[in-house]
N, C-alpha and C positions, 0 to 999 in steps of 0.2 A: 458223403458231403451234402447230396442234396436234400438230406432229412436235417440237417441241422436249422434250428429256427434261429435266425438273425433277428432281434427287437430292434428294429430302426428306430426305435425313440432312445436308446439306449448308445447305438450308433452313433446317430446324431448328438446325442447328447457331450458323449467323447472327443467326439470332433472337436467339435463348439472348446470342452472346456481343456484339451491338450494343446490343439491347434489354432484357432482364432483367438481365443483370450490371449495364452502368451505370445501370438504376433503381433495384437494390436498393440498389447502392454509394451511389446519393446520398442513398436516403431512411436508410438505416442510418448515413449523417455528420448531414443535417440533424438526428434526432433526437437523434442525440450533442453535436449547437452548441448545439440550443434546451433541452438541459441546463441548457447558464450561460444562458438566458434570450433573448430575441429580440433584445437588442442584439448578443449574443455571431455569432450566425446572421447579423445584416446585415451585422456587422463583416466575418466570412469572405465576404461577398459582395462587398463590394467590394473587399476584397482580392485575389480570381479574377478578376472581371471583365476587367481587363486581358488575363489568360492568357486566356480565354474569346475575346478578340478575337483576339490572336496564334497562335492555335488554329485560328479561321476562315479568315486568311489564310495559314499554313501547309498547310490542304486544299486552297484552291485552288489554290494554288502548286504542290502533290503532283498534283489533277486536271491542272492545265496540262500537268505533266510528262510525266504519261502518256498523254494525248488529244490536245494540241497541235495534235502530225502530222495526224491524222484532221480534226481540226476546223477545220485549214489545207487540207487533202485535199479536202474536200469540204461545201464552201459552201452547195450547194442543198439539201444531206441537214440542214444545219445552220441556214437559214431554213425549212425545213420541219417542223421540230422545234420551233423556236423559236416562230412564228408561234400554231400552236394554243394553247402553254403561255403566251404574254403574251394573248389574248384570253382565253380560260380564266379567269386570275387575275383581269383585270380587270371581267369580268362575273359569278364566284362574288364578289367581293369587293362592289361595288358592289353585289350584289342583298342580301348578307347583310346590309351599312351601311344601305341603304334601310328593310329590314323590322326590322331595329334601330329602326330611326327612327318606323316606321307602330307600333309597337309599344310605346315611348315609354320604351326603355333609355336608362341611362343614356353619356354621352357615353365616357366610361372604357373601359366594357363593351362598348357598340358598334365601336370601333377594335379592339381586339385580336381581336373576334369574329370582325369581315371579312377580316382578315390570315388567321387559323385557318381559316375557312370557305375561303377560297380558296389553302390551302398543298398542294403536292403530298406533304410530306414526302421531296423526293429525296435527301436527306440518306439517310436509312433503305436508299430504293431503290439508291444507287448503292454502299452496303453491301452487297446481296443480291445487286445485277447482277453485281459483284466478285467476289463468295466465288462465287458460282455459273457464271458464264461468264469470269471473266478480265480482268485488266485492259484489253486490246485488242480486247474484243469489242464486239459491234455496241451489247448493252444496255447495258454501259457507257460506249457513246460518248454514247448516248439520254440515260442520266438523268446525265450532266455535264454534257451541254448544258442539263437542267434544272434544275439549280442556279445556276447559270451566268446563265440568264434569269432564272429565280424572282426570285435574289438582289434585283438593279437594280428588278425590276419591282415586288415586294414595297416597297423602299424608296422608291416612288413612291408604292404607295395608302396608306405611312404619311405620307404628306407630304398628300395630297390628304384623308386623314384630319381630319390635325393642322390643316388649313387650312381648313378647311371645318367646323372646329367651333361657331362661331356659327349658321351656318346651320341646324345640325343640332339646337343647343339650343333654337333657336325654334321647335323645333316642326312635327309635320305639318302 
């Protein structure tokens, strides 16, 4: 690892146009919705929503495109990747829900917390893997297969969440 050369113009450059540009672009729209007021802001949100999905499955459709082969290729490289990132999520998640719980948040709060606590953000990373090594490279084959997991696994501890929220209102 420490022979790989990082181009911090390249870096930087990713940042800037993954991360700053679409936070500015949406805080500089929400504050132009919540002009006409907060109905006007949720109306445009559930108007994107849709897109928002069609979007999601559009990347993955684009990952498959370009990783497939690879991730057809070699199996072991891809339970090996896989394995850390599903125990991971499900022990930052669970530990974050629990001390939600010892700590006596509310149920709302506690759910989105352990999803966040336990997110890799590979979204972000398979932006940087990309613009910095290539679509064919070894980093980019890494963090699609971590999106890849995350995704399923994610929509598991939202389920075990959602399920288990009686429990968690009663209390330590």
């Amino acid at each position: 690892l420490s022979s790989i050369s990082v181009p911090w113009d390249t870096l930087l450059t990713s940042v800037v146009l993954y991360v700053l540009v679409p936070v500015l672009i949406a805080q500089g729209w929400r504050r132009w919705l919540l002009r006409g007021g907060e109905p006007r802001l949720q109306g445009a949100l559930r108007r994107i929503q849709p897109l928002s999905i069609i979007a999601l499955l559009v990347t993955l459709v684009l990952l498959f495109a370009f990783q497939g082969g690879q991730i057809l290729k070699q199996p072991l490289v891809i339970v090996m990747l896989a394995v850390p990132i599903t125990i991971q999520v499900y022990v930052n998640s669970a530990a974050a829900y629990l001390l939600n719980r010892r700590l006596r948040v509310a149920h709302c709060i506690a759910g989105p917390s352990a999803l966040i606590g336990a997110s890799n953000f590979f979204e972000l990373a398979v932006a940087a893997a990309i613009s910095l090594f290539g679509f064919e490279s070894g980093a980019a084959l890494a963090t699609v297969v971590g999106v890849l997991i995350e995704v399923p696994v994610m929509l598991s501890v939202t389920r075990i969440v959602n399920s288990t929220r009686g429990w968690y209102e009663r209390g330590a």
